[in-house]
C-alpha positions in Angstrom: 62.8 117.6 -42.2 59.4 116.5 -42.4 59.0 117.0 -38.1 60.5 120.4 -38.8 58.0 121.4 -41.5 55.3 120.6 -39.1 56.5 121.9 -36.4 56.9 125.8 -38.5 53.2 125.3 -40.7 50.7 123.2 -38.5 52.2 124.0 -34.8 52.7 127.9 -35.9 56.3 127.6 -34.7 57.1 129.4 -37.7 55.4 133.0 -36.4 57.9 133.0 -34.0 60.9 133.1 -35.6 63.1 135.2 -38.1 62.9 134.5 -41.6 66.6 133.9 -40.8 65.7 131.6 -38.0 63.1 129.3 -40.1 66.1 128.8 -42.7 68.7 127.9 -40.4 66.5 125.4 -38.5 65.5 123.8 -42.0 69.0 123.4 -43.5 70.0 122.0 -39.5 67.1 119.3 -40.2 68.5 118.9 -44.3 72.2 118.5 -43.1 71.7 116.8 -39.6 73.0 113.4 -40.6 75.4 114.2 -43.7 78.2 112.3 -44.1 76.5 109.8 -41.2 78.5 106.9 -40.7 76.0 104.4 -39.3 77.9 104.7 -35.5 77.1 106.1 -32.3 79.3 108.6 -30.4 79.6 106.2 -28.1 81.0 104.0 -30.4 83.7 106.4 -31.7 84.5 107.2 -27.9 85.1 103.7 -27.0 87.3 103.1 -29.9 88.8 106.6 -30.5 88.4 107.3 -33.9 89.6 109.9 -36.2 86.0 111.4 -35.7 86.2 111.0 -31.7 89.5 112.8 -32.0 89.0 115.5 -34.2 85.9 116.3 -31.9 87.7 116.2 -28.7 84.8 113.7 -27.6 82.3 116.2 -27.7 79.2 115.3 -29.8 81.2 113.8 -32.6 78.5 112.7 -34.8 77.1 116.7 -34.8 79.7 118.5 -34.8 81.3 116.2 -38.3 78.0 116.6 -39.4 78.4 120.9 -39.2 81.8 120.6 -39.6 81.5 118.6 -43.1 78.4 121.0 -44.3 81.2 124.3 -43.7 84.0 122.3 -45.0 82.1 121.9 -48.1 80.3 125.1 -48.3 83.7 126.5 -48.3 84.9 124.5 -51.2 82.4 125.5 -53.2 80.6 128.8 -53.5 77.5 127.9 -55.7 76.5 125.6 -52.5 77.8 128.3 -49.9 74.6 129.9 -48.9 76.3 131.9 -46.0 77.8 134.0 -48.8 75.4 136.8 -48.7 75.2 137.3 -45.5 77.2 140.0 -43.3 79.5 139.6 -39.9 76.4 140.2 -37.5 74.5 137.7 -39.2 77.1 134.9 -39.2 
């Protein structure tokens, strides 16, 4: 979060995007390792987890990570900050 701060104030990344834009990359930098279990993809390739499974293999570690954020979002709508927003936007 702190990287992506910097990046949007000091390196001016910010004037280039949406106001849209600079708050879907901060909640990707506050969400990128929820629910993190401490293991590599590689790991839960090798050893075909639940994760590795429900992923199909295919960045597991990112896509639980946005899956779990949704998942949650959708289970409760005072956290579910996608409310407000219409079809084009999604």
């Amino acid at each position: 979060l702190q990287t992506v701060h910097w990046m949007m104030r000091s390196a001016g990344a910010a004037t280039f995007l949406s106001d849209l834009e600079i708050l879907t990359t901060l909640l990707a930098a506050i969400v990128h390792d929820i629910g993190h279990d401490g293991l590599t993809n590689d790991f839960h390739k090798a050893t075909m987890s639940e994760r590795a499974l429900d992923h199909n293999d295919q960045s597991i570690q990112e896509n639980y990570h946005a899956a779990m954020l949704f998942r949650e979002m959708k289970r409760d709508d005072d956290i579910n900050i996608f409310s407000g927003l219409d079809r084009k936007q999604l």
